[in-house]
VOPAGU-2260 file (C-alpha; in pm, 1 decimal, decimal comma):
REM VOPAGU-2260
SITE   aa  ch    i         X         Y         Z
SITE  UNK   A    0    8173,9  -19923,4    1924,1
SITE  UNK   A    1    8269,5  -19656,3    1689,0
SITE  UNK   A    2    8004,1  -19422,0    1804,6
SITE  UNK   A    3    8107,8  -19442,2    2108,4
SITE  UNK   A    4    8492,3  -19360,0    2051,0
SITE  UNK   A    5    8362,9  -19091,0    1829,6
SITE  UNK   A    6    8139,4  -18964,4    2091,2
SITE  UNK   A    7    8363,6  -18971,3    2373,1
SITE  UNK   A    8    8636,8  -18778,6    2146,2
SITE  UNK   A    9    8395,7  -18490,8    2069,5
SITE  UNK   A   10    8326,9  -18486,9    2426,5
SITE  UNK   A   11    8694,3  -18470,9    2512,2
SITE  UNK   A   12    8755,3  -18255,8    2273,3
SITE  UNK   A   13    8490,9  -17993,1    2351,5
SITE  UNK   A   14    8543,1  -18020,4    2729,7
SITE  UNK   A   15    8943,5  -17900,7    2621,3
SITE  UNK   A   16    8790,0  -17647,2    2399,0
SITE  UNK   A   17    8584,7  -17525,9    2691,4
SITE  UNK   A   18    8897,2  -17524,7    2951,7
SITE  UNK   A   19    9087,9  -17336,0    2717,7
SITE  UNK   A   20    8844,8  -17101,9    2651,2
SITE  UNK   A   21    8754,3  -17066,1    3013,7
SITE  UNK   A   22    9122,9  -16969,7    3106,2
SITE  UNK   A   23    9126,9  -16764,2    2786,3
SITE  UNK   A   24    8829,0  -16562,0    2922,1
SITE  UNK   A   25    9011,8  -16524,5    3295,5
SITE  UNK   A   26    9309,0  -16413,9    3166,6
SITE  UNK   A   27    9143,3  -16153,3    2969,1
SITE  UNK   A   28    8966,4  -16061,9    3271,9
SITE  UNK   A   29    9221,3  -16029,9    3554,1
SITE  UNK   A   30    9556,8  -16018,0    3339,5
SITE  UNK   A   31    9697,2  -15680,7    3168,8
SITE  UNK   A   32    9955,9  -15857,7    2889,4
SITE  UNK   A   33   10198,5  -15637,4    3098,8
SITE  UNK   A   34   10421,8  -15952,7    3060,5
SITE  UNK   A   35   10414,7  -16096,7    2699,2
SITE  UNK   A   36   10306,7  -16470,5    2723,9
SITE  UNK   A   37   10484,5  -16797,1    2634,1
SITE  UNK   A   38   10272,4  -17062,3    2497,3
SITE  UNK   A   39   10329,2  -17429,9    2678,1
SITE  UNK   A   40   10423,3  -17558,8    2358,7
SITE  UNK   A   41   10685,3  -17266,6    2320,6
SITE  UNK   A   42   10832,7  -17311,6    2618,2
SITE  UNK   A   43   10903,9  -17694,7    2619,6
SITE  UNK   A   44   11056,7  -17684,6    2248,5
SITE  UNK   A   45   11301,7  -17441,8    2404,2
SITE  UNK   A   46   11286,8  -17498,3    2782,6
SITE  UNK   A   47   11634,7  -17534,9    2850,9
SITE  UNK   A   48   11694,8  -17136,7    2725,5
SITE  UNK   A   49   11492,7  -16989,4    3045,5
SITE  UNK   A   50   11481,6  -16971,5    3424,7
SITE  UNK   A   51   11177,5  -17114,2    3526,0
SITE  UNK   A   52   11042,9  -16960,5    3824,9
SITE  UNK   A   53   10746,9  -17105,1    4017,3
SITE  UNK   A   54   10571,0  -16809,4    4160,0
SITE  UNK   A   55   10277,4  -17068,0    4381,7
SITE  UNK   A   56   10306,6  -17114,5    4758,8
SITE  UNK   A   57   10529,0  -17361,3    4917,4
SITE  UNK   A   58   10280,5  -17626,6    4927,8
SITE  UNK   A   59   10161,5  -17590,3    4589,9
SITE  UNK   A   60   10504,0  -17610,6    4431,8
SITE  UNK   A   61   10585,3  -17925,7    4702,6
SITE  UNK   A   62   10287,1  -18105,4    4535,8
SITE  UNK   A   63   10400,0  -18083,4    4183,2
SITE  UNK   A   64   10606,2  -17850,0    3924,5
SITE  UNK   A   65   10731,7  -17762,3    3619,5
SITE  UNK   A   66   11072,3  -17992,0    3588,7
SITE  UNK   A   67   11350,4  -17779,0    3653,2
SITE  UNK   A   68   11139,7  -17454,4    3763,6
SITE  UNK   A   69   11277,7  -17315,2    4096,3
SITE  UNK   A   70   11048,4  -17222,0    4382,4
SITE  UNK   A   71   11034,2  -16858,6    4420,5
SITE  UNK   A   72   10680,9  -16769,0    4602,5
SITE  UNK   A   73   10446,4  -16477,2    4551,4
SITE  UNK   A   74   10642,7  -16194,5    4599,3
SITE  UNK   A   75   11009,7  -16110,1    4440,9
SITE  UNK   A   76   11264,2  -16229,6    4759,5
SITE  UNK   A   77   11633,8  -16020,2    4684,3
SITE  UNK   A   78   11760,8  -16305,9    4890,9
SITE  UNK   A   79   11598,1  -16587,7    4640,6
SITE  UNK   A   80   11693,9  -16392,3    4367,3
SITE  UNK   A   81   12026,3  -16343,5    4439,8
SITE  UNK   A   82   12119,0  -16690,4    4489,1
SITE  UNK   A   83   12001,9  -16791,6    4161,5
SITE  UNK   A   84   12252,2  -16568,1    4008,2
SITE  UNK   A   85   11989,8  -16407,2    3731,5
SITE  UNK   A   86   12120,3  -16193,6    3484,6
SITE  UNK   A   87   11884,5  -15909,0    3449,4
SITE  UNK   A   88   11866,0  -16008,7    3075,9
SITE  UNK   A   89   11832,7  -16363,7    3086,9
SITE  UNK   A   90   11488,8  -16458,1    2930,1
SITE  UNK   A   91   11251,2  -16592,3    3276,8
SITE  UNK   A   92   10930,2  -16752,6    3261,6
SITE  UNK   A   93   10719,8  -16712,7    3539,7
SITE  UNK   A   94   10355,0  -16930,2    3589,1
SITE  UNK   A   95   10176,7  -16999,9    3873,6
SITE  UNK   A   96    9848,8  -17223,0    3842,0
SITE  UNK   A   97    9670,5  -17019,8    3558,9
SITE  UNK   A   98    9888,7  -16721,2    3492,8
SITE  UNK   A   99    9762,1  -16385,6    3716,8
SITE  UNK   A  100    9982,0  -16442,7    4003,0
SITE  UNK   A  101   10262,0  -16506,7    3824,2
SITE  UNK   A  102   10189,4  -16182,9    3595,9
SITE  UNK   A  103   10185,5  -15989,4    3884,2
SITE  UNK   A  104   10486,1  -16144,8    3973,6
SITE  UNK   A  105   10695,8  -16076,2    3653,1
SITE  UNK   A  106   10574,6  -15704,6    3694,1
SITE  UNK   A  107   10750,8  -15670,7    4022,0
SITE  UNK   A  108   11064,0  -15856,3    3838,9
SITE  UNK   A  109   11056,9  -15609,9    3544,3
SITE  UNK   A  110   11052,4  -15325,8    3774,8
SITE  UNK   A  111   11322,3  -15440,4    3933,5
SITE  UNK   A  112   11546,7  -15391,7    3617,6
SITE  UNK   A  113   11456,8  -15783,7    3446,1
SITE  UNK   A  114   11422,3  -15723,0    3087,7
SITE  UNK   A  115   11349,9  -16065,5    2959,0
SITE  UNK   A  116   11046,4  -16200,7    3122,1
SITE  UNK   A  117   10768,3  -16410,9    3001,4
SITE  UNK   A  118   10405,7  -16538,4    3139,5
SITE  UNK   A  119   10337,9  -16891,7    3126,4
SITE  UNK   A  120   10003,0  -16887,8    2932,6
SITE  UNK   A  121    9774,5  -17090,9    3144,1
SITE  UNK   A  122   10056,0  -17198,5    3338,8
SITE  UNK   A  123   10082,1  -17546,9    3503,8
SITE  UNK   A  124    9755,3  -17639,4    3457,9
SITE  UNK   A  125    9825,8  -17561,5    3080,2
SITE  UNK   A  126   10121,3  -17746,6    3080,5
SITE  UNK   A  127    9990,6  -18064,0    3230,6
SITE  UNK   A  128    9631,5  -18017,2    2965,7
SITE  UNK   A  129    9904,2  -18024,6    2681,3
SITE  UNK   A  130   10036,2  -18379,5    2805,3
SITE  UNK   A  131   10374,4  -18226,5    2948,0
SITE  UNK   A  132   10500,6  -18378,5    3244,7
SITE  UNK   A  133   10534,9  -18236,4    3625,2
SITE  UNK   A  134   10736,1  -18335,1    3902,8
SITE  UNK   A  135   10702,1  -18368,8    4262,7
SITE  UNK   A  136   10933,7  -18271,1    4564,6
SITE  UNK   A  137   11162,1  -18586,6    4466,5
SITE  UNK   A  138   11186,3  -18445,4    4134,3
SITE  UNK   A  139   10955,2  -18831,5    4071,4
SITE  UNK   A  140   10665,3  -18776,9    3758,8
SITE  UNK   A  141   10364,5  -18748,2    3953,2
SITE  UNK   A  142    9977,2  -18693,7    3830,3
SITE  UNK   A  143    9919,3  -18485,7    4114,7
SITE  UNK   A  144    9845,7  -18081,2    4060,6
SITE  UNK   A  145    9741,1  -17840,5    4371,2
SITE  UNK   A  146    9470,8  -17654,5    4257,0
SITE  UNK   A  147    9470,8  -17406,1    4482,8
SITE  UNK   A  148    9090,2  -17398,0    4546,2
SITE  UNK   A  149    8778,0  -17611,5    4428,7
SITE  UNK   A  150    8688,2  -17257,2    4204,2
SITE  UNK   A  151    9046,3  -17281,9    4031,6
SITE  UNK   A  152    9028,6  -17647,6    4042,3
SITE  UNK   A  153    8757,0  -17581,6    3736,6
SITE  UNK   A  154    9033,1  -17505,2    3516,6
SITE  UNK   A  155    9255,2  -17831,3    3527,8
SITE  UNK   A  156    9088,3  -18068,2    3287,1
SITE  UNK   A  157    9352,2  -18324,1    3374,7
SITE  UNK   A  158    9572,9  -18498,0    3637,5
SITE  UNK   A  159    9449,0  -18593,4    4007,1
SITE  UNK   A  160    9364,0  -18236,0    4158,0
SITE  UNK   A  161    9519,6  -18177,0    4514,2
SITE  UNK   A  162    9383,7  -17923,2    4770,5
């Protein structure tokens, strides 16, 4: 019985090595650092400082999100913006599933005069790896994460993947 538990830990435990190292290697691949990241663990010791801004499709964010992140979509909407009443100097987070959209996203936002922006390091398939919780339209905990594609869907070692 012990073997097993120890077994099935080291497997656990190198399958989240392997995720992490996965989206480590994407990142590096597709992102810039043009927006300094924010580790999950960072961000929920302190989440109550930023504006969390889901930068997924409708139907991604409908499935499941950060609590308290606002919708925003793929591209920077004045209208959106302006109704959240951002100062240009409040410190944002942005994420999308893994982190490139939502880098791309924060580099439109900076350009737009936003000083204070930060990438959600692996974003919410990060944040729901680490343990943290995500929410659904009814603002209800749910398991459920979109994962955009079967190919992204790799990257979410956790939760009940959604298509």
């Amino acid at each position: 019985m012990k073997t097993l538990i120890l077994v099935s830990l080291l497997f656990f435990s190198a399958g989240s090595m392997l995720a992490q190292k996965n989206i480590d290697a994407l990142l590096e691949q597709y992102n810039t650092r043009s927006i300094p990241y924010i580790s999950v663990q960072e961000l929920k010791m302190d989440e109550d400082t930023y504006t969390i801004l889901d930068t997924r499709k409708k139907q991604e964010f409908l499935v499941s999100h950060l609590p308290n992140a606002v919708w925003v979509g793929e591209q920077p909407n004045d209208s959106i913006l302006n109704t959240l009443s951002i100062s240009k100097s409040k410190p944002i987070v942005v994420y999308c599933s893994v982190g490139i959209r939502s880098e791309t996203f924060g580099e439109k936002l900076s350009n737009k005069g936003y000083t204070n922006i930060q990438n959600l390091y692996g974003s919410i398939f990060a944040w729901k790896d680490a343990g943290f919780a995500v929410v659904d339209s009814l603002n209800k905990k749910t398991n459920k994460v979109h994962v955009f594609s079967k190919v992204w869907g790799k990257y979410l070692r956790t939760g009940d993947k959604v298509y």
